[in-house]
DRENPA-3360 file (N, C-alpha, C; in nm, 2 decimals, always signed):
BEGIN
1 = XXXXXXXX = +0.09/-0.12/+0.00/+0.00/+0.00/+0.00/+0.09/+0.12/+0.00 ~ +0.05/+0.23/-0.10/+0.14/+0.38/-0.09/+0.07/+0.46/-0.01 ~ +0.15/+0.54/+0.04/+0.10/+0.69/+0.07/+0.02/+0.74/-0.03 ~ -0.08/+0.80/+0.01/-0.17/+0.89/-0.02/-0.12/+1.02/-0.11 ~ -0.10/+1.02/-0.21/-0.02/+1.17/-0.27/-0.13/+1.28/-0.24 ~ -0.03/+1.37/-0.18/-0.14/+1.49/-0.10/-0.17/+1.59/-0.22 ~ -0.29/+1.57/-0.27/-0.34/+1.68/-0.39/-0.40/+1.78/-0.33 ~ -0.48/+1.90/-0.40/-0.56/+2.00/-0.36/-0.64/+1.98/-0.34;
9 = XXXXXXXX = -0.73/+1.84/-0.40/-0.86/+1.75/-0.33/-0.83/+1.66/-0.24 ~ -0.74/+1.62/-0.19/-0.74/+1.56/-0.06/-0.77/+1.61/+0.08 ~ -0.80/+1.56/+0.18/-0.87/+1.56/+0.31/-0.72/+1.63/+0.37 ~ -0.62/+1.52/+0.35/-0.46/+1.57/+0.42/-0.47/+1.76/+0.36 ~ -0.46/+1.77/+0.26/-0.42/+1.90/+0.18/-0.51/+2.01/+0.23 ~ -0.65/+1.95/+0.25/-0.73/+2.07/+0.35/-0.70/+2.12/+0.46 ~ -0.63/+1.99/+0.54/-0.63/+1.99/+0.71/-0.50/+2.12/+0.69 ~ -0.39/+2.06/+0.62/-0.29/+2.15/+0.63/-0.31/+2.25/+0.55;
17 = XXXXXXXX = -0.39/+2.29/+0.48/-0.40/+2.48/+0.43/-0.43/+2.54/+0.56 ~ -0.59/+2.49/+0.65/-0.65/+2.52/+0.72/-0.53/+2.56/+0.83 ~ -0.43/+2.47/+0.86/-0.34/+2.48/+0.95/-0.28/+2.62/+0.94 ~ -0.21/+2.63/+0.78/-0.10/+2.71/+0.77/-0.21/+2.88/+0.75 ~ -0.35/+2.87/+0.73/-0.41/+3.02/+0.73/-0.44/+3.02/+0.85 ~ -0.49/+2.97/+0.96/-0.49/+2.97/+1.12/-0.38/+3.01/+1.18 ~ -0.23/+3.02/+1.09/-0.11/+3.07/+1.17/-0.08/+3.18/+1.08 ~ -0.12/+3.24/+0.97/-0.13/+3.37/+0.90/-0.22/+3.43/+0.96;
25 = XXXXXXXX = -0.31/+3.42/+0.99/-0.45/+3.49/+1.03/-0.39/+3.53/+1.16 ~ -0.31/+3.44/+1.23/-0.29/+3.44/+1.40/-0.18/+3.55/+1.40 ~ -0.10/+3.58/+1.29/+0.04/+3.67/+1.30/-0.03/+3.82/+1.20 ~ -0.17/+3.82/+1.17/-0.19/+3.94/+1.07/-0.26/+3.99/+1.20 ~ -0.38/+3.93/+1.29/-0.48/+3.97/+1.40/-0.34/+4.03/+1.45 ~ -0.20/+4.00/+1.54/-0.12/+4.04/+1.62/-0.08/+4.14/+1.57 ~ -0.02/+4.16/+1.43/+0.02/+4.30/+1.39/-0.06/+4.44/+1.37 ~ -0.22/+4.40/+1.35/-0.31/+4.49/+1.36/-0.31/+4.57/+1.52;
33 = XXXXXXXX = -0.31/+4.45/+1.60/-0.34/+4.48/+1.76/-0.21/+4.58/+1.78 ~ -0.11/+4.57/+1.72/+0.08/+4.64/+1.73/+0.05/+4.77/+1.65 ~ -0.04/+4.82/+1.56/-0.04/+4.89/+1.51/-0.16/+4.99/+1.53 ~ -0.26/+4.87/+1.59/-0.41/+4.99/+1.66/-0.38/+5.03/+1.80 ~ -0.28/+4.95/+1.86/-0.26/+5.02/+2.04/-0.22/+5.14/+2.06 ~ -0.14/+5.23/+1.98/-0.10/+5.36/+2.04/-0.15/+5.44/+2.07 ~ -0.20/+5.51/+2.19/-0.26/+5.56/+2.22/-0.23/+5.73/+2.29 ~ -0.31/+5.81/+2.31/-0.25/+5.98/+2.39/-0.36/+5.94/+2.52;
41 = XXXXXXXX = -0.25/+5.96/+2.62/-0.26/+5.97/+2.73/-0.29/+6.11/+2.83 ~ -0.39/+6.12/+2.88/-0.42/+6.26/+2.92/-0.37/+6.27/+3.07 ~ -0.35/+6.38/+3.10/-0.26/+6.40/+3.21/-0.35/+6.55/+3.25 ~ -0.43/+6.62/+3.35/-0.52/+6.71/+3.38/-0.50/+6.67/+3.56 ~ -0.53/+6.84/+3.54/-0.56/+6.83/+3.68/-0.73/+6.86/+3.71 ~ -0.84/+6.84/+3.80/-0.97/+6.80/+3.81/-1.00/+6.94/+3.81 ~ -0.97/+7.02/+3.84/-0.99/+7.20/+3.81/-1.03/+7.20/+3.66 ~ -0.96/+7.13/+3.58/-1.01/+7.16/+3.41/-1.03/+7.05/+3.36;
49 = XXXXXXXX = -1.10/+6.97/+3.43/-1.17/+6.87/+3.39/-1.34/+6.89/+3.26 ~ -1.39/+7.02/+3.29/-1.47/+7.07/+3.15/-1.38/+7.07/+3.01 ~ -1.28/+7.19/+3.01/-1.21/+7.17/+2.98/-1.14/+7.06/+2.85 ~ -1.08/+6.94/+2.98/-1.03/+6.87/+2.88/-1.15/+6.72/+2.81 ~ -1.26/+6.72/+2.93/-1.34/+6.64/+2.87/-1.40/+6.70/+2.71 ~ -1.39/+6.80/+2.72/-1.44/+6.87/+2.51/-1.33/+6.81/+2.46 ~ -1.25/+6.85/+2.52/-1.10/+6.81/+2.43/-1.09/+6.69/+2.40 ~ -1.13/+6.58/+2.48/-1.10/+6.44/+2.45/-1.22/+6.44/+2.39;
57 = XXXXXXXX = -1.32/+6.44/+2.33/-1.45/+6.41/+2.34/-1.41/+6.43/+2.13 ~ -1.37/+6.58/+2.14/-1.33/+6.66/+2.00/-1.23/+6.56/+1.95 ~ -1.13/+6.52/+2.02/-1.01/+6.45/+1.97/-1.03/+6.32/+1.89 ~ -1.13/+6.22/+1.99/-1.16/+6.10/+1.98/-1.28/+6.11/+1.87 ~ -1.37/+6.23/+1.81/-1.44/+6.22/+1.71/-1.33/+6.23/+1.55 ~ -1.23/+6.33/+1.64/-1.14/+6.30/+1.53/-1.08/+6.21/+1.48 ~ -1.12/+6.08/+1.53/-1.01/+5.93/+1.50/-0.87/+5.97/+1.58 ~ -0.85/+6.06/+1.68/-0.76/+6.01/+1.78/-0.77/+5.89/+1.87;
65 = XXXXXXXX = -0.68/+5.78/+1.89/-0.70/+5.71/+2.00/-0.64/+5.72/+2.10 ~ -0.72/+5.82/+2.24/-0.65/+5.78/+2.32/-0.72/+5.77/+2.49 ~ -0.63/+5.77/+2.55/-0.70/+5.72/+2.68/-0.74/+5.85/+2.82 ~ -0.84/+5.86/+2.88/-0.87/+6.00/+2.97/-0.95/+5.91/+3.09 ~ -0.91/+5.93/+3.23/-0.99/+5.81/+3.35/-1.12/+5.87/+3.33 ~ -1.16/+5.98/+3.30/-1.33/+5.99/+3.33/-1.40/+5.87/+3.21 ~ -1.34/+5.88/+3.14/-1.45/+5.82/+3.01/-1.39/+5.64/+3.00 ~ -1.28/+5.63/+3.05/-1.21/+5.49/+3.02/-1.15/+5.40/+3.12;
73 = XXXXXXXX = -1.17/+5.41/+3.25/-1.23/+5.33/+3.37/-1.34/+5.33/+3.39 ~ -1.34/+5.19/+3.37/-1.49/+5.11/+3.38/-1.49/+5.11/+3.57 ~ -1.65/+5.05/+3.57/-1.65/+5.06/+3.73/-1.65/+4.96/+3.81 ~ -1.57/+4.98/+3.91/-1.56/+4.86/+3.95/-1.41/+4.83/+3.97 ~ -1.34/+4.91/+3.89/-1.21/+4.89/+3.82/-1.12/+4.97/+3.95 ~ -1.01/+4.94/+3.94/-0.94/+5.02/+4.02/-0.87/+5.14/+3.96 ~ -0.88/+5.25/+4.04/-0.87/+5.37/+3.98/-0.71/+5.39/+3.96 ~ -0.63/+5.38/+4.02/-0.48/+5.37/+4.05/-0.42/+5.26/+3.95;
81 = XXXXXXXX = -0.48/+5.18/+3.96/-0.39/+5.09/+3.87/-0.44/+5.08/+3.72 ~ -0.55/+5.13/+3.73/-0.59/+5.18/+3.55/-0.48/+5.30/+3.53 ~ -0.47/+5.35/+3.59/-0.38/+5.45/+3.57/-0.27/+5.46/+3.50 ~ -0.21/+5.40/+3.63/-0.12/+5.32/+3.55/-0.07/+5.26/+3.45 ~ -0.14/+5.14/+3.44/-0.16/+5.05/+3.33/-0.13/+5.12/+3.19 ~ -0.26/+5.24/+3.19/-0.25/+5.28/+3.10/-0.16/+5.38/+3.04 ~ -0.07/+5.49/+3.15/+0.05/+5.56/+3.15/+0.14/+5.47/+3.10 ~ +0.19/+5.30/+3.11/+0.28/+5.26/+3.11/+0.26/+5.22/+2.91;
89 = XXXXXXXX = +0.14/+5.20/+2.90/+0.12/+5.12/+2.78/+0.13/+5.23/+2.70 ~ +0.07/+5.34/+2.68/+0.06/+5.51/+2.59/+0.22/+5.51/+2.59 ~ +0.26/+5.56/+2.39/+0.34/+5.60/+2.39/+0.35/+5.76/+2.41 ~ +0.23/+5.82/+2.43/+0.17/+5.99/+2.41/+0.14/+6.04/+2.55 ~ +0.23/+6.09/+2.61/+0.16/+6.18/+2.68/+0.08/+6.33/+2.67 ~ -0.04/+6.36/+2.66/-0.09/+6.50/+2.67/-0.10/+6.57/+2.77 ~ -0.07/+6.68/+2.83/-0.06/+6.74/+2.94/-0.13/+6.89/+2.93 ~ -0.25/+6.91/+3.01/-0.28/+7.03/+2.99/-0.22/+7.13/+3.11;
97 = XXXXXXXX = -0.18/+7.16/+3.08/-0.10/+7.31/+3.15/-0.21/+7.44/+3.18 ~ -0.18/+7.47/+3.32/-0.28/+7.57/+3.39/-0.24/+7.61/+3.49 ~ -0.29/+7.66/+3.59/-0.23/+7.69/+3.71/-0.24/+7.57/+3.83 ~ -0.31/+7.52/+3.80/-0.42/+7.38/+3.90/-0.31/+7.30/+3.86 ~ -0.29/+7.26/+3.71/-0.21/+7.11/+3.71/-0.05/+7.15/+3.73 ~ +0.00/+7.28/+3.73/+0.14/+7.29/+3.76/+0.19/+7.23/+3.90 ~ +0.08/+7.27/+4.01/+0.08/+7.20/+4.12/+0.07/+7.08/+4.17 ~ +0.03/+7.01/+4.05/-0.09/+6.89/+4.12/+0.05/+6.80/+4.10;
105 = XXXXXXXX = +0.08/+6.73/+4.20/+0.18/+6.60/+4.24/+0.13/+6.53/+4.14 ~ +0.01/+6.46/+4.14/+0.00/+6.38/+3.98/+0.04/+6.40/+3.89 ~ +0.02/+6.52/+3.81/+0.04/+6.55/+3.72/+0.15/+6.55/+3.65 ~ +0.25/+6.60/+3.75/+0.42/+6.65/+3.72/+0.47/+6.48/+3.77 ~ +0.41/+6.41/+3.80/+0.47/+6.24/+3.85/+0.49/+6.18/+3.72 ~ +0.35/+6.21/+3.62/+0.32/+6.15/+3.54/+0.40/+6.20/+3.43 ~ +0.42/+6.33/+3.41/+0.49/+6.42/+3.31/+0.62/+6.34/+3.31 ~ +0.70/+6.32/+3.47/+0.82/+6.31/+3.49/+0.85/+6.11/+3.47;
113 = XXXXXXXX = +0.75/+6.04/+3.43/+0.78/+5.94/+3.40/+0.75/+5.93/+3.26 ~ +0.67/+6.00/+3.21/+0.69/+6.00/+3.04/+0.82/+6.04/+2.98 ~ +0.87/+6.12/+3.07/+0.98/+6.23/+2.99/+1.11/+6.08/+3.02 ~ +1.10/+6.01/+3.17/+1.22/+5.93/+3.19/+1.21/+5.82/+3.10 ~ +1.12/+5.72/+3.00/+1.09/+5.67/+2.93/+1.08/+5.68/+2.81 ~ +1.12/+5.81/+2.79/+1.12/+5.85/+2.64/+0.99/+5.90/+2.58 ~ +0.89/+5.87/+2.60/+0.77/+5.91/+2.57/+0.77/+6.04/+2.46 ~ +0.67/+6.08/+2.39/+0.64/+6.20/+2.36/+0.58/+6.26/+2.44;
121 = XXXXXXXX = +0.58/+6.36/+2.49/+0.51/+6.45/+2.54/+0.41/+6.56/+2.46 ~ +0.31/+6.61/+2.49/+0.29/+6.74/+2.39/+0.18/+6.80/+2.52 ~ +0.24/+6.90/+2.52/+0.20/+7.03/+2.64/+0.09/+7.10/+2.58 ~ -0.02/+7.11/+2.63/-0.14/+7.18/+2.58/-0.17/+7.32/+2.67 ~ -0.16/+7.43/+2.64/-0.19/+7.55/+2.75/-0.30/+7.59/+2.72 ~ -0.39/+7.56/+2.86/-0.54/+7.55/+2.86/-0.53/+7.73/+2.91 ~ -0.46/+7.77/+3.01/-0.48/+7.90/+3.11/-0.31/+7.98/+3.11 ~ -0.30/+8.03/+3.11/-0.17/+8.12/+3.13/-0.12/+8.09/+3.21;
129 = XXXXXXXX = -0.01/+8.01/+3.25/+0.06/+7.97/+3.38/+0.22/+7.95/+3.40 ~ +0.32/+7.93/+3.49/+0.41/+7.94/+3.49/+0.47/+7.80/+3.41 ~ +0.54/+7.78/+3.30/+0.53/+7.63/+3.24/+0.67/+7.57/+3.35 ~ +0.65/+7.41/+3.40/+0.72/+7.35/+3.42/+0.90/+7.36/+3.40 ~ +0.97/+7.34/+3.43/+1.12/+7.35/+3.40/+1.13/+7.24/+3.28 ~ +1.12/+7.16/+3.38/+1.11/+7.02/+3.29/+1.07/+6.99/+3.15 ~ +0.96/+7.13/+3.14/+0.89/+7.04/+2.97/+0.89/+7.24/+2.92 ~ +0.98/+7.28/+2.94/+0.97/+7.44/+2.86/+1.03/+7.42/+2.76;
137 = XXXXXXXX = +1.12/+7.33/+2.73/+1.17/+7.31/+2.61/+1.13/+7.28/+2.51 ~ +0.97/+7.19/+2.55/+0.87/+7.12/+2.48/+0.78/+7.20/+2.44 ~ +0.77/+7.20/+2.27/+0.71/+7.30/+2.19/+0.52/+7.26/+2.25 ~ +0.44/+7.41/+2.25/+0.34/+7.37/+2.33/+0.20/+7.38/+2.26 ~ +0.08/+7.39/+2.26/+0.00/+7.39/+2.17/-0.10/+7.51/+2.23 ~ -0.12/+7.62/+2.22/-0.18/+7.75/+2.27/-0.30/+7.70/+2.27 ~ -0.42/+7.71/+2.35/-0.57/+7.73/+2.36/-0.62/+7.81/+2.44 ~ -0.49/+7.93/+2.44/-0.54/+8.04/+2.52/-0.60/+8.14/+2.45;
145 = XXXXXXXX = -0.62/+8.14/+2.32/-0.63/+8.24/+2.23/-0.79/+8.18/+2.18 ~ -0.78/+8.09/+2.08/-0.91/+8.01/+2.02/-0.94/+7.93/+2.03 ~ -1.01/+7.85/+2.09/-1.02/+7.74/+2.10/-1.03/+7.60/+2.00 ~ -1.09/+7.64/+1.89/-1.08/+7.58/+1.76/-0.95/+7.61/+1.64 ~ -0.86/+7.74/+1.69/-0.71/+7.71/+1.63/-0.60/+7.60/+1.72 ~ -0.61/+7.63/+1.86/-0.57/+7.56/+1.88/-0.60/+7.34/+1.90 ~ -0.72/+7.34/+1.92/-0.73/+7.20/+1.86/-0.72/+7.18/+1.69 ~ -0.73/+7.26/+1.60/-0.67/+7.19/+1.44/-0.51/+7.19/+1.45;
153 = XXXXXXXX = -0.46/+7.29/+1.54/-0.29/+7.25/+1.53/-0.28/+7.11/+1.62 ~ -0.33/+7.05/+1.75/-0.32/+6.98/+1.81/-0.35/+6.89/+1.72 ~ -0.45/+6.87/+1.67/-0.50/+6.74/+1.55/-0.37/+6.68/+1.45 ~ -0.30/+6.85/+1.41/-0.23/+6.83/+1.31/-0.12/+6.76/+1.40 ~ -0.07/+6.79/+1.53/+0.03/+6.74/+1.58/+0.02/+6.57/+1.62 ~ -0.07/+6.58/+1.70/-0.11/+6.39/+1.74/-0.14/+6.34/+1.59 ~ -0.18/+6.38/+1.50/-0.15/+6.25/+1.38/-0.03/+6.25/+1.32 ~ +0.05/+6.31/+1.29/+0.20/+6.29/+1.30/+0.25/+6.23/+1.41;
161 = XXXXXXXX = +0.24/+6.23/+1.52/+0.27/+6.14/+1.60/+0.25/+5.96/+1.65 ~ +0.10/+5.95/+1.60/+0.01/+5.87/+1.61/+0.03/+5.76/+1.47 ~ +0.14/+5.87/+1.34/+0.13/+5.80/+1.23/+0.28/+5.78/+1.23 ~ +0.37/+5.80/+1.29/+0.48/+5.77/+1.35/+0.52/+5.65/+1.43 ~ +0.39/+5.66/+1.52/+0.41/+5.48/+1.61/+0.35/+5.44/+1.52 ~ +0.24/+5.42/+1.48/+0.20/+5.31/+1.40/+0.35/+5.28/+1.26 ~ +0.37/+5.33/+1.18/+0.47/+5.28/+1.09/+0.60/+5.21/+1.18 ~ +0.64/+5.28/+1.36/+0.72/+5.21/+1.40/+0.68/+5.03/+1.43;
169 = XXXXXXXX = +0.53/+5.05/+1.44/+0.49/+4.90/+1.48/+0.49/+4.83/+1.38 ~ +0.46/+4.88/+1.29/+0.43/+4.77/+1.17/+0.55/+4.71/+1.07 ~ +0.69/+4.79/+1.13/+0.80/+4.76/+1.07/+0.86/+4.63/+1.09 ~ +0.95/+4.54/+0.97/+0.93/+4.40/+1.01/+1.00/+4.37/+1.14 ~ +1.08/+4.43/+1.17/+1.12/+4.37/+1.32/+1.08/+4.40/+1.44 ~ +0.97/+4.51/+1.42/+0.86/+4.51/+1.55/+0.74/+4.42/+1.53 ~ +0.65/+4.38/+1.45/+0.54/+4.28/+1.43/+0.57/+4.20/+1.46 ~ +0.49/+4.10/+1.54/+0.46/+3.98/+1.59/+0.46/+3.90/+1.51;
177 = XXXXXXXX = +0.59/+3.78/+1.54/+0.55/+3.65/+1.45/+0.70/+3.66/+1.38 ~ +0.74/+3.82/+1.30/+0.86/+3.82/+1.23/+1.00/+3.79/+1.33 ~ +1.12/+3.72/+1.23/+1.20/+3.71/+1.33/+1.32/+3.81/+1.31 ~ +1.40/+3.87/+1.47/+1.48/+3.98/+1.47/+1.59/+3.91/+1.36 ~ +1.67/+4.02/+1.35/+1.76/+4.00/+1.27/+1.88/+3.86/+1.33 ~ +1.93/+3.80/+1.24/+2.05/+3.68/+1.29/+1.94/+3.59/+1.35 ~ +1.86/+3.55/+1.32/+1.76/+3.47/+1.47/+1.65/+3.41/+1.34 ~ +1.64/+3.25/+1.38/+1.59/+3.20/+1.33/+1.42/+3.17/+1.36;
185 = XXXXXXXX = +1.27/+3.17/+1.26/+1.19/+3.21/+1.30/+1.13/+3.05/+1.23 ~ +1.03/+3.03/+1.31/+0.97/+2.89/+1.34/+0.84/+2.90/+1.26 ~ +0.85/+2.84/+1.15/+0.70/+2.80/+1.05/+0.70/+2.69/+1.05 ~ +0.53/+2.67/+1.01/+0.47/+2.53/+1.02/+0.53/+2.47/+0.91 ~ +0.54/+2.33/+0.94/+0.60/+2.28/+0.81/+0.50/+2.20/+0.75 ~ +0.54/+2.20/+0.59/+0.42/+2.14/+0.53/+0.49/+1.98/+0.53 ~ +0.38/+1.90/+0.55/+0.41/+1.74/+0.52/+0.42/+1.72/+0.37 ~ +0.48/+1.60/+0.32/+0.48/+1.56/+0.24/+0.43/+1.42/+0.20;
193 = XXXXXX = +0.37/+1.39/+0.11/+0.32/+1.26/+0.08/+0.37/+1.19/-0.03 ~ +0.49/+1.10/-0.04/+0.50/+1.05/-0.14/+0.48/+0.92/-0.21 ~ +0.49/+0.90/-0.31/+0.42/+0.77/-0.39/+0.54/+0.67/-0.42 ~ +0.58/+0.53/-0.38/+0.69/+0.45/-0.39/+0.66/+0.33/-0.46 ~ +0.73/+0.31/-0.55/+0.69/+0.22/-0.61/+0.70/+0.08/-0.56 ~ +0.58/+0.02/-0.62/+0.59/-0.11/-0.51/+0.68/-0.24/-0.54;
% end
């Protein structure tokens, strides 16, 4: 009796396509998730909480993705460690600048662990206030003047930014599944079926 020669109508030849698009499908869903995660991170103090809730509200109609605790802690959730979570995961920090958040210990914690991580930052001046040491160097986005000039420059800045991570993720040696350079990467192997003469 021979082996079965594995054709494109065979039962073997279906099981293993089925196999090898189940591990395509599994490495294209990972690179989408690497490329839709990046997110702007809001950073406010509860004084301008009106304020930045339009801002996020405006943002996120604009196809910004990003993260604010009023709208994106669920309940139930813990408030501190969503925080977190989410500070660590954002490559974007937004920071609205005022006289309230210059003060606020969170605020400048949060600033000062984006800045030590490399993060982008981008400073938004909601009120006229004294700007931070730490981030004056960092070009800022005025909304002390108009409200609607200064969110189309903001827009214009977070999607250069936002289109920036995404091409960093989607590059072959950041996507899921590709292998780093020198380093060997593990695919399914196809079987073979051959026919011997008897």
């Amino acid at each position: 009796f021979a082996p079965e020669l594995m054709s494109p109508n065979s039962m073997r030849w279906s099981i293993e396509m089925r196999r090898v698009n189940r591990w395509r499908g599994n490495v294209v869903a990972r690179d989408r998730g690497a490329v839709g995660w990046p997110r702007v991170f809001f950073s406010y103090a509860r004084a301008d909480a009106e304020f930045v809730l339009k801002l996020a509200n405006d943002l996120r109609s604009a196809g910004i993705s990003l993260w604010i605790d009023q709208l994106d802690i669920t309940p139930g959730e813990r408030w501190d460690s969503a925080v977190e979570n989410a500070l660590k995961a954002s490559p974007c920090l937004l920071v609205v600048l005022s006289p309230a958040s210059i003060v606020s210990q969170n605020v400048m914690d949060e600033v000062a662990f984006a800045l030590e991580n490399n993060k982008t930052v981008v400073p938004v001046l909601h009120t006229r206030c004294a700007i931070p040491f730490r981030i004056q160097r960092l070009q800022y986005i005025d909304f002390t003047a108009t409200y609607n000039n200064g969110l189309t420059r903001l827009l214009s800045a977070l999607n250069v930014v936002q289109s920036s991570q995404a091409t960093q993720a989607s590059t072959p040696d950041a996507r899921a599944g590709e292998a780093a350079p020198g380093t060997a990467r593990s695919q399914p192997r196809m079987r073979r079926w051959l026919i011997y003469p008897l």
